[in-house]
Backbone as JSON, one array per atom type, in Angstrom:
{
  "sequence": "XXXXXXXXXXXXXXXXXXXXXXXXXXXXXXXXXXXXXXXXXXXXXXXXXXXXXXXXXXXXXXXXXXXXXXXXXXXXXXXXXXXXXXXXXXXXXXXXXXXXXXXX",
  "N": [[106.33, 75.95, 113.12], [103.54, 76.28, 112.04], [100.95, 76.37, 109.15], [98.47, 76.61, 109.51], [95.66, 77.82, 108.72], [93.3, 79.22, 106.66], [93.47, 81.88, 104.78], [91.8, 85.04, 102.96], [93.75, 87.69, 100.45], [93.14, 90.14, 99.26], [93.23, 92.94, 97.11], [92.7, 96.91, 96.46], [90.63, 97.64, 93.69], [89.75, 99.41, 90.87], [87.75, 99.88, 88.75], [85.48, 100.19, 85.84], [81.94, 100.7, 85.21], [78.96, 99.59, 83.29], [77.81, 102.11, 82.56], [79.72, 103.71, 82.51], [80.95, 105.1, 85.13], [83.3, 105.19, 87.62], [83.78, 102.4, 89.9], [85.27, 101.85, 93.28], [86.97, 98.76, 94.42], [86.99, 95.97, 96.69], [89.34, 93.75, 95.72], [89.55, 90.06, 95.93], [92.15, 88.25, 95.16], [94.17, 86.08, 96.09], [94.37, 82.86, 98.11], [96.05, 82.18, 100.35], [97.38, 79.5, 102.99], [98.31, 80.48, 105.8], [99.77, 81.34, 109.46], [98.22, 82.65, 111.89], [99.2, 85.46, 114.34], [98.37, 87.22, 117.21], [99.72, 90.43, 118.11], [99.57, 92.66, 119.97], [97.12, 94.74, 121.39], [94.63, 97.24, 121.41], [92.67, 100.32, 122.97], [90.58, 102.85, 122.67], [89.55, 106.37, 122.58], [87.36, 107.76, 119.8], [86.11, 110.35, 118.58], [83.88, 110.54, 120.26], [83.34, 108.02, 120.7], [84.0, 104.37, 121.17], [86.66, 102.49, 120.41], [88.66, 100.0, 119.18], [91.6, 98.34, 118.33], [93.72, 95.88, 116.74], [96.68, 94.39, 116.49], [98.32, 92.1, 114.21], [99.84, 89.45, 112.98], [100.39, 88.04, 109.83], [101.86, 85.0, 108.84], [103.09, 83.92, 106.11], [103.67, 81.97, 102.59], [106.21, 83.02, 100.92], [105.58, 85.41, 98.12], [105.37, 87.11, 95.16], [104.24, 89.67, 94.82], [102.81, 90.19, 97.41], [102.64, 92.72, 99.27], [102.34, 96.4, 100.73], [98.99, 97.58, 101.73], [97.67, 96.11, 100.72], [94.76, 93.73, 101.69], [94.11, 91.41, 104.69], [91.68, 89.19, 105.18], [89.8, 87.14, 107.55], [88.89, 83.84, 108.07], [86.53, 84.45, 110.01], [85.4, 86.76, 108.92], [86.6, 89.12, 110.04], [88.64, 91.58, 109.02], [92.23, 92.68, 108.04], [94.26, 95.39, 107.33], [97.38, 95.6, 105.55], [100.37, 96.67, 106.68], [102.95, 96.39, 106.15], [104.71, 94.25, 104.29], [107.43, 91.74, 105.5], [110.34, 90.31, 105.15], [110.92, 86.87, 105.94], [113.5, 86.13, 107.22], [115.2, 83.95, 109.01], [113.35, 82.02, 108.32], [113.7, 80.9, 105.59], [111.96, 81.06, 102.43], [109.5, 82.12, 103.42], [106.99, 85.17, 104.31], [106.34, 87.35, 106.11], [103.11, 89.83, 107.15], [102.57, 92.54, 108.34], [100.14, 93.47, 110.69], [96.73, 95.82, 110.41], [93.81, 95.92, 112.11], [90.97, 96.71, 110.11], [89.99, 99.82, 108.15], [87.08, 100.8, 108.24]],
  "CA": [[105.37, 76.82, 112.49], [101.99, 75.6, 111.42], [100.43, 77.27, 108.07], [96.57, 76.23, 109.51], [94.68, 79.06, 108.39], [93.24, 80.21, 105.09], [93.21, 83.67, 104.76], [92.36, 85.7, 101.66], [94.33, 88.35, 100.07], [92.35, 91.26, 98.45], [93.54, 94.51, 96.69], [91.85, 97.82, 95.86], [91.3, 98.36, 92.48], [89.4, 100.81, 90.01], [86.85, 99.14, 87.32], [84.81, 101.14, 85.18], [80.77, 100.11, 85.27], [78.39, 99.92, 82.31], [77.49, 103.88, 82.05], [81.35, 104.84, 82.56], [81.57, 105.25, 86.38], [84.39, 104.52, 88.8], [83.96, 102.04, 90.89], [86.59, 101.24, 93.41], [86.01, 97.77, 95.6], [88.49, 95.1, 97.4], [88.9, 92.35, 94.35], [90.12, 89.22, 95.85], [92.98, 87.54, 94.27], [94.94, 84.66, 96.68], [93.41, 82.56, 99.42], [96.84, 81.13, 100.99], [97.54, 79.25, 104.14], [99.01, 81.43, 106.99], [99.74, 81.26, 110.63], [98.22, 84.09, 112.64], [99.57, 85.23, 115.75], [98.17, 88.39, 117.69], [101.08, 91.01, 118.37], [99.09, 93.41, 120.39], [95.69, 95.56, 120.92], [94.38, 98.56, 122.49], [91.13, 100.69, 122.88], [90.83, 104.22, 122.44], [88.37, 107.1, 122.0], [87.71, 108.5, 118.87], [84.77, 111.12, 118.47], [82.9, 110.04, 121.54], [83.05, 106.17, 120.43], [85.53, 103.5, 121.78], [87.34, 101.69, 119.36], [89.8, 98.92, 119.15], [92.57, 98.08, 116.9], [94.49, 95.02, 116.89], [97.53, 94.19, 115.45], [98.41, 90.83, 113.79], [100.73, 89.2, 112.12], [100.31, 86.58, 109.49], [103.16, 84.43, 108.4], [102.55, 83.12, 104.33], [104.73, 81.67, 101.82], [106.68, 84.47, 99.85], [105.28, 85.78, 96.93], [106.11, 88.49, 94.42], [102.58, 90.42, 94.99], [102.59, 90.69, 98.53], [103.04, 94.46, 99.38], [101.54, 97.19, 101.87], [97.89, 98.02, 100.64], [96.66, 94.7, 100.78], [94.0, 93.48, 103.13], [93.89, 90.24, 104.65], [90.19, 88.77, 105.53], [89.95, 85.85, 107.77], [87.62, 82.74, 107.9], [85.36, 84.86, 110.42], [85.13, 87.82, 108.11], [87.57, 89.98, 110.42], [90.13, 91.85, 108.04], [92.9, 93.74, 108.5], [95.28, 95.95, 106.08], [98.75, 95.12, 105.51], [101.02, 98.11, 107.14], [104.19, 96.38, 105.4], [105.34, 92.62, 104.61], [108.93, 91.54, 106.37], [110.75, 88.67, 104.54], [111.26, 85.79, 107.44], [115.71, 85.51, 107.58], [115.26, 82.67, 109.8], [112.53, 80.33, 107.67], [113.59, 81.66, 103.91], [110.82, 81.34, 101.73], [108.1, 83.11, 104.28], [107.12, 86.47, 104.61], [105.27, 88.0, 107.45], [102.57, 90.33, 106.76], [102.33, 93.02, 109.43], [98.86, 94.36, 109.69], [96.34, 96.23, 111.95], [92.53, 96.01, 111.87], [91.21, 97.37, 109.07], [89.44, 100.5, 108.53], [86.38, 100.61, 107.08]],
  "C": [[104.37, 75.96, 111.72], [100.98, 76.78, 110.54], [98.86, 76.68, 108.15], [95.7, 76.85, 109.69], [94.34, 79.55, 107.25], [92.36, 81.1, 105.28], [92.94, 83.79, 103.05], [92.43, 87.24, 101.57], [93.48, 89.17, 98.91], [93.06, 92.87, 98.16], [92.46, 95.29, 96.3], [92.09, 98.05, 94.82], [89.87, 98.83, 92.4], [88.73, 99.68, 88.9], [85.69, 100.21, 86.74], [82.82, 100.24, 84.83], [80.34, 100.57, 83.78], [78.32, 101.52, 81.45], [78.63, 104.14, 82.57], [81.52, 105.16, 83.97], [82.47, 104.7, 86.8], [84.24, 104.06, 89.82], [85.18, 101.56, 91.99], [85.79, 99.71, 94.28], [87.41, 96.66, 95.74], [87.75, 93.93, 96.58], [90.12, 91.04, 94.93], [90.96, 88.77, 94.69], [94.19, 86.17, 95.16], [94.44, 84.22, 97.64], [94.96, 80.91, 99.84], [97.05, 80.56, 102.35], [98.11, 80.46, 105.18], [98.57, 80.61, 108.23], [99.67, 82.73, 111.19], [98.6, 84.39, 114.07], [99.24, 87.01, 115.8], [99.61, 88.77, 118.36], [100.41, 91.67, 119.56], [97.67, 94.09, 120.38], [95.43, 96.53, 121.66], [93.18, 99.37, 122.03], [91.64, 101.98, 123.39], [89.55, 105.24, 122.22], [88.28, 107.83, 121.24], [85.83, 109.18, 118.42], [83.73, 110.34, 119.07], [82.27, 108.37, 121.3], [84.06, 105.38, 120.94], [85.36, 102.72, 121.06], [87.75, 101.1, 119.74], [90.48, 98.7, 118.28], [93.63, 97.19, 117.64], [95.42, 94.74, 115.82], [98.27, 92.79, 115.5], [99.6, 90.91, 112.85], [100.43, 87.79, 111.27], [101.36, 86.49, 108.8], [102.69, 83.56, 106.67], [103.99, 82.81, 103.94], [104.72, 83.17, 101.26], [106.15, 84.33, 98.79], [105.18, 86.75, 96.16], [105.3, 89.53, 94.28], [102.28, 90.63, 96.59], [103.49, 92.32, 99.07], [102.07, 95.01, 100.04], [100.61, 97.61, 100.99], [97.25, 97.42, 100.55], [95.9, 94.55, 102.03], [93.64, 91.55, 103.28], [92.16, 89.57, 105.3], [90.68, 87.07, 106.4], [88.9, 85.1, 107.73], [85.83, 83.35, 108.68], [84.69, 86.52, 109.99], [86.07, 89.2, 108.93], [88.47, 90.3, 109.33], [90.72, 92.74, 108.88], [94.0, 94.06, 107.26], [96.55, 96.15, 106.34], [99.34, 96.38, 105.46], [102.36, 97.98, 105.99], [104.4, 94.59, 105.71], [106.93, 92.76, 104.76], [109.27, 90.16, 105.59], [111.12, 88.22, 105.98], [112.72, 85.54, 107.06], [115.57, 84.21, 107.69], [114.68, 81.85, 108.58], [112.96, 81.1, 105.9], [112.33, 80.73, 103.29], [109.04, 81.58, 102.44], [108.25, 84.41, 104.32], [106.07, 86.38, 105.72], [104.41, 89.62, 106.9], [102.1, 91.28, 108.42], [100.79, 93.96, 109.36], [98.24, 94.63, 110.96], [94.55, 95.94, 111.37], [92.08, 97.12, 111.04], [90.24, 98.55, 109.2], [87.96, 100.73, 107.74], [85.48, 101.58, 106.39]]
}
């Protein structure tokens, strides 16, 4: 396994602007190595448009903040949002981040 990819790790949060509004917006917070490996993809029609959605997997070190909700961004601005992270058995201290193209 080869970690030769930096990805970053963005959550949605909630900040409040000057005059008191709610903004929400995806606030980076980790930009760790990973190994990505495509799982699958498929094309579909959704209100007379054809889509695609691919699903990925990136492999990271474990860390106590990785959880479904997150979106990962890669180097060519592709993201995708984390369905659910899987601790790795086999390699202990990796998780796998299962995720699909994101929606936007």
């Amino acid at each position: 396994m080869s970690l030769n990819e930096r990805v970053r790790l963005s959550r949605y949060e909630e900040s409040k602007g000057l005059t008191g509004q709610v903004k929400k917006a995806w606030v980076q917070f980790a930009t760790p190595w990973a190994e990505a490996v495509a799982v699958s993809g498929r094309q579909y029609l959704q209100a007379d448009a054809e889509r695609s959605e691919v699903t990925m997997q990136f492999i990271v070190r474990s860390a106590p903040h990785l959880r479904a909700g997150l979106r990962v961004t890669r180097n060519d601005g592709q993201a995708y949002d984390v369905v659910v992270p899987l601790p790795d058995r086999p390699r202990r201290g990796y998780t796998t981040l299962m995720t699909t193209t994101a929606k936007t």
